[in-house]
C-alpha positions as CSV (number, residue, x, y, z in Angstrom):
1,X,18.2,30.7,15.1
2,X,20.8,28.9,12.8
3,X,19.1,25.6,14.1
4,X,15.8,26.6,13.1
5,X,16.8,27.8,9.4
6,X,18.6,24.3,9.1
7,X,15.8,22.7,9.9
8,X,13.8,24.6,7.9
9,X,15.8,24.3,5.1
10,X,16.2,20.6,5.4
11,X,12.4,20.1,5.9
12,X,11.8,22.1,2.5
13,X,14.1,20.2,0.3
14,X,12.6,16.9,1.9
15,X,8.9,17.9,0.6
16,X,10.4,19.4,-2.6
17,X,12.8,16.9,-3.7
18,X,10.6,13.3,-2.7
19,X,7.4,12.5,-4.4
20,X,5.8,14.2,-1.2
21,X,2.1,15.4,-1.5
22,X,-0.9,16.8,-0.3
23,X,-3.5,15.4,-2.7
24,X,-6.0,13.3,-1.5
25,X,-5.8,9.5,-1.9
26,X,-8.7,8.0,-4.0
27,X,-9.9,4.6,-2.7
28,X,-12.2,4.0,-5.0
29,X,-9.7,2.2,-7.9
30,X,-9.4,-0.8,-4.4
31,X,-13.3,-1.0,-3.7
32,X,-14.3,-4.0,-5.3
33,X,-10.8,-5.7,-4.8
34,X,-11.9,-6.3,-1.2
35,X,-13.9,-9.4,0.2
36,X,-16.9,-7.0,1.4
37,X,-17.6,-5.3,-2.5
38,X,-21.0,-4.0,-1.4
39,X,-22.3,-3.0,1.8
40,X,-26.4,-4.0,1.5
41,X,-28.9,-5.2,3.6
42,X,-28.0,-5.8,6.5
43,X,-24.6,-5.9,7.9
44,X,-23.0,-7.5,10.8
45,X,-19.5,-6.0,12.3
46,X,-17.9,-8.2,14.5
47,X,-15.2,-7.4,16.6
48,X,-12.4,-9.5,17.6
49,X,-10.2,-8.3,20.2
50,X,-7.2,-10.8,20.2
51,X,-4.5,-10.6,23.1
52,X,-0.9,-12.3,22.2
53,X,2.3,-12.1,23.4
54,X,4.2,-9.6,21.5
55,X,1.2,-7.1,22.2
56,X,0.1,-5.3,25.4
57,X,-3.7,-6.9,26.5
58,X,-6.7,-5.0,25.2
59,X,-7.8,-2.8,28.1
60,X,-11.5,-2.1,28.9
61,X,-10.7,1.8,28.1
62,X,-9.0,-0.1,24.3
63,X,-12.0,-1.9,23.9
64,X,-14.6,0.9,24.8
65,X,-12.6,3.2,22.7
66,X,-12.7,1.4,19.6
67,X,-16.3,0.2,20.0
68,X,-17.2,3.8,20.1
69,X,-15.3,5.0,16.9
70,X,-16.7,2.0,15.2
71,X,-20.2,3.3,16.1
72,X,-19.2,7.0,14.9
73,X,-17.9,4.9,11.7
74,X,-21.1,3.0,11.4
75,X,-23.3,6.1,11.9
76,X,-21.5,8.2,9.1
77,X,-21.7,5.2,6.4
78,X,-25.6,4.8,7.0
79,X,-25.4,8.5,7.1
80,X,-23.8,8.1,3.4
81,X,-26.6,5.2,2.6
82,X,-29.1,7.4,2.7
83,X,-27.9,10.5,1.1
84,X,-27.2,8.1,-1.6
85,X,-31.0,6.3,-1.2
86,X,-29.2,3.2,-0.6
């Protein structure tokens, strides 16, 4: 029990006294900072899957896995295009 209260206690004054936050970050003020300003047209993602020697190999399950979110990311930004009439 006295464990838990410290913890507690510590994990309270770490949120109250550090610049800790819930809001939401706002990514608009970076959006035409970046190389792509402007997603039109048509739009070609290419993967690169890079092995080296500090990292572990890409797997098939790595590469299947991130192929598949990048389709669930595609799919919600043309999803975005055209409630937008882009």
């Amino acid at each position: 029990m006295k464990y838990s209260l410290k913890l507690l206690t510590v994990f309270s004054l770490l949120i109250l006294l550090t610049a800790f936050g819930f809001r939401r970050i706002d990514f608009r003020n970076g959006m035409y900072k970046n190389v792509c300003k402007d997603l039109s047209n048509d739009v070609l993602v290419y993967f690169i899957f890079v092995d080296s020697k500090v990292t572990a190999p890409w797997t098939d399950f790595d590469i299947r896995t991130t192929i598949d979110s990048m389709k669930v990311a595609a799919d919600w930004l043309e999803d975005q295009a055209r409630k937008n009439n882009y």
